[in-house]
MARTIZA-738627 format. One record per residue (C-alpha): chain; x, y, z. Coordinates in steps of 0.25 Angstrom, whole numbers, plus 5000, padded with zeros to 4 digits. Each point is the difference from the previous one (the first is absolute). Example, Ala and Ser with C-alpha at 12.3 -4.5 7.8 and 13.67 -1.06 7.14 Angstrom:
<pts>
(A (5049 4982 5031));
(A (5006 5014 4998));
</pts>
This chain:
<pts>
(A (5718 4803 5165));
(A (5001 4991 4987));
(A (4989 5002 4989));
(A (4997 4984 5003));
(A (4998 5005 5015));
(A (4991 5012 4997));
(A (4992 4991 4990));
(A (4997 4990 5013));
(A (4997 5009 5009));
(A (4990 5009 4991));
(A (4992 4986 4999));
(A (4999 4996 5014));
(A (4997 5014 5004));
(A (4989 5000 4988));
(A (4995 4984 5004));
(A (5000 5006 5016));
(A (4993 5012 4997));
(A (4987 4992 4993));
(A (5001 4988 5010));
(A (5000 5012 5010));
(A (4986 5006 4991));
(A (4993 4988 4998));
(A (5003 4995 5014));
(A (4996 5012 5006));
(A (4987 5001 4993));
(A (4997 4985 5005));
(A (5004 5001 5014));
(A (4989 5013 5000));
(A (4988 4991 4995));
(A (4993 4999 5015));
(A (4998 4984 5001));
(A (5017 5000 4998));
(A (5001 5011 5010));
(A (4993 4994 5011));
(A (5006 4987 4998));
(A (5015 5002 4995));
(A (5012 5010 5004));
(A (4996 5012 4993));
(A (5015 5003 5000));
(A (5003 4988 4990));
(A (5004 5012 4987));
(A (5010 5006 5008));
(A (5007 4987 5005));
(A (5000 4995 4985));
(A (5005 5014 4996));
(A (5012 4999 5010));
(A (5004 4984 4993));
(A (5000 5005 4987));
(A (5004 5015 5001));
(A (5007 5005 5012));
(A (5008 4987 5004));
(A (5008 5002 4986));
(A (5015 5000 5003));
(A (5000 5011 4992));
(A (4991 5009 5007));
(A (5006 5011 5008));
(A (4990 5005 5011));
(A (5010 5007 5009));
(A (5001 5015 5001));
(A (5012 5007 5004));
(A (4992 5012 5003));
(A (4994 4993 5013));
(A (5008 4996 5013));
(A (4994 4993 5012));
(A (5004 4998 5013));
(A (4994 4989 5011));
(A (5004 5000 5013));
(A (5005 4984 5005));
(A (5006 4994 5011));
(A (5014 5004 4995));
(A (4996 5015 5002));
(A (4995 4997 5014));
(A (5010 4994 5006));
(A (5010 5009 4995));
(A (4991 5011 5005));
(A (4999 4992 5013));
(A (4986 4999 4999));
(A (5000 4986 5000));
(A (5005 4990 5011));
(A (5008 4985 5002));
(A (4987 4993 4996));
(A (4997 5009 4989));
(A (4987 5007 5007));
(A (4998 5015 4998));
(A (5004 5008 5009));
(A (4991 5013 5000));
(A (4985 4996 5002));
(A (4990 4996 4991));
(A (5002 5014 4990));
(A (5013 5001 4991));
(A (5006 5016 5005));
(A (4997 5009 4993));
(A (5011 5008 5004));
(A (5008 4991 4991));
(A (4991 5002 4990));
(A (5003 5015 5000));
(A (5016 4996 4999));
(A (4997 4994 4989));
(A (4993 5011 4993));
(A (5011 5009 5005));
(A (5011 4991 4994));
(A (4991 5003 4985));
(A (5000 5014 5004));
(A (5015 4998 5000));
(A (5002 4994 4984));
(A (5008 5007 4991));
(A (4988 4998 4989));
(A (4986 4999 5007));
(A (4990 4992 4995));
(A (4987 5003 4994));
(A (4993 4994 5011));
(A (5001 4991 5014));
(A (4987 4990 5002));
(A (5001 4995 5015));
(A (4992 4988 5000));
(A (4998 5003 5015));
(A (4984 5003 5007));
(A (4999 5013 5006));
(A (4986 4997 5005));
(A (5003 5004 5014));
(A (5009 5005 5010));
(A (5013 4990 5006));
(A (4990 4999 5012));
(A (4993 4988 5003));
(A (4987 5007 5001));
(A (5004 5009 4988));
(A (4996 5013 5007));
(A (5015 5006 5003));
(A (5011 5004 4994));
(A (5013 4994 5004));
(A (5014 5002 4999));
(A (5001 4992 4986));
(A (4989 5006 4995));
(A (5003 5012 5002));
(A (5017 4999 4994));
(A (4992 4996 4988));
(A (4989 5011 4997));
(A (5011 5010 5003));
(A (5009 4994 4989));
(A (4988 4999 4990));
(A (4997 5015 5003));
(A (5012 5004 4991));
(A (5000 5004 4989));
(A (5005 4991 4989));
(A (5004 5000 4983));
(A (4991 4987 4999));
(A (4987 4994 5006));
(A (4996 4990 5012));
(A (4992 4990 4997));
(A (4991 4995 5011));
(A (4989 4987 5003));
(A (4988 5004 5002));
(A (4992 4986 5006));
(A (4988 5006 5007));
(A (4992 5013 5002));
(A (5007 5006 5011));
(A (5016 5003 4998));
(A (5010 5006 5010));
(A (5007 5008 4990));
(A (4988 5005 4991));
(A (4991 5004 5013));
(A (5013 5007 5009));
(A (4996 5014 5001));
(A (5014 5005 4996));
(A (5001 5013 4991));
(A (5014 4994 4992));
(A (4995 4986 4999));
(A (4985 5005 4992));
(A (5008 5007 4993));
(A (5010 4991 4993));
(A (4984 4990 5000));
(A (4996 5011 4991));
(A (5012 5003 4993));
(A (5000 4984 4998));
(A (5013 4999 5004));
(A (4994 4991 5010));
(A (4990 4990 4992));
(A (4991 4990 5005));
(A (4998 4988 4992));
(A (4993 4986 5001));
(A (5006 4987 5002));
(A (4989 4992 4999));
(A (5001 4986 4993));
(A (4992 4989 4994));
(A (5001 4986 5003));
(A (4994 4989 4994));
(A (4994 4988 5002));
(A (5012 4993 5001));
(A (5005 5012 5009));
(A (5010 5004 4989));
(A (5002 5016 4998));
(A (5002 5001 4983));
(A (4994 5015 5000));
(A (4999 5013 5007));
(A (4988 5009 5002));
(A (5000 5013 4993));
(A (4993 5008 5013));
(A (4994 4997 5012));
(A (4990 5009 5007));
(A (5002 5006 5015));
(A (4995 5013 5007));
(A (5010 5010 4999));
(A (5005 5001 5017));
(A (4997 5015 5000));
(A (4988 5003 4990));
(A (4994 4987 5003));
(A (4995 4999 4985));
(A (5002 4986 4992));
(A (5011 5001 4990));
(A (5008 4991 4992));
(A (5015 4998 5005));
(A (5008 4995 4986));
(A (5007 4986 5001));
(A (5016 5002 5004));
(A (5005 4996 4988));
(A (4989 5007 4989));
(A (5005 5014 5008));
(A (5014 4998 4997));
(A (4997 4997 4987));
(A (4993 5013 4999));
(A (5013 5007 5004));
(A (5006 4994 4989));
(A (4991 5001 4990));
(A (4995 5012 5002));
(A (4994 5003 4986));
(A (4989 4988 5004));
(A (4987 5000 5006));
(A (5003 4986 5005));
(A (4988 5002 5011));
(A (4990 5005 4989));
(A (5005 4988 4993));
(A (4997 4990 5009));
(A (4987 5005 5005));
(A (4995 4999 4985));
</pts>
């Protein structure tokens, strides 16, 4: 980057930081709340700072993978008019191959986040354990170099209440973690933030505690030298 570059990129970032202050502090006063999008800093802060051609908000060090219709087909898991093929649940068995083919990396990561509910069972009712269920909790009962991150979107959980010595074991170990994916929308419906935590029962203690947001946790595998949760709650 030229010193001319670096110059302009220090002044829009120093101009977005006070818009981003003094529309903050606006947007809070109660009569603006009530009557405006409260989320008016962050889309002035995003104009002015992040949509510099500059900026560079990728990281290397994250990979993501979606499942798409291209994956279905060729898993024959869709059909001719491009309809699913296996019910209203994606299979879970699939699910463990996938972890499997991680398991199988020369280099593992430091994590794996399945954006995926666990609340209940394959089962329509919920109450029993299939044949895909069950091809996945025995593959998450290995043991494993890095951590499985898992949604946790009500207060009962499959995974976190099965009453399997192996699986509370890695819960305990946190080599299988339950985090929050909870998000906020706004008036306009737009998501712009996440939550830090949100509060369920614990599936087997049945006490209230908070699950961290997805994204803060793996920033605590990261940065393990930070109390981002302390942070954030002050």
């Amino acid at each position: 980057m030229t010193k001319s570059k670096l110059t302009l990129s220090i002044i829009k970032a120093t101009i977005g930081t006070l818009l981003f202050i003094l529309i903050y502090h606006f947007a809070n006063i109660k009569i603006v709340k009530e009557n405006l999008q409260i989320d008016k800093p962050f889309d002035w802060l995003h104009r002015v700072v992040l949509l510099n051609s500059d900026a560079d908000t990728n990281s290397p060090q994250v990979m993501i993978f979606g499942v798409d219709n291209d994956y279905l087909k060729k898993q024959d898991m869709m059909d001719e008019n491009n309809e699913t093929t296996y019910g209203y649940l994606f299979p879970r068995g699939k699910i463990a191959e996938f972890i499997e083919r991680v398991d199988g990396l020369s280099q593992s990561p430091k994590a794996l986040f399945i954006d995926y509910d666990f609340s209940f069972t394959t089962d329509i009712n919920g109450s029993k354990q299939n044949l895909e269920d069950k091809k996945l909790i025995a593959v998450l009962k290995k043991e494993r170099s890095y951590t499985i991150l898992i949604p946790k979107t009500s207060h009962y959980n499959l995974l976190e209440s099965l009453a399997d010595k192996q699986i509370q074991k890695l819960i305990k170990e946190q080599k299988i973690r339950f985090v929050s994916v909870k998000m906020p929308y706004s008036k306009d419906l737009k998501t712009r933030r996440f939550i830090p935590y949100a509060s369920y029962k614990h599936a087997t203690t049945n006490q209230e505690q908070n699950y961290t947001s997805a994204s803060m946790e793996m920033w605590k595998m990261f940065n393990p030298e930070r109390n981002i949760t302390k942070e954030f709650n002050q």
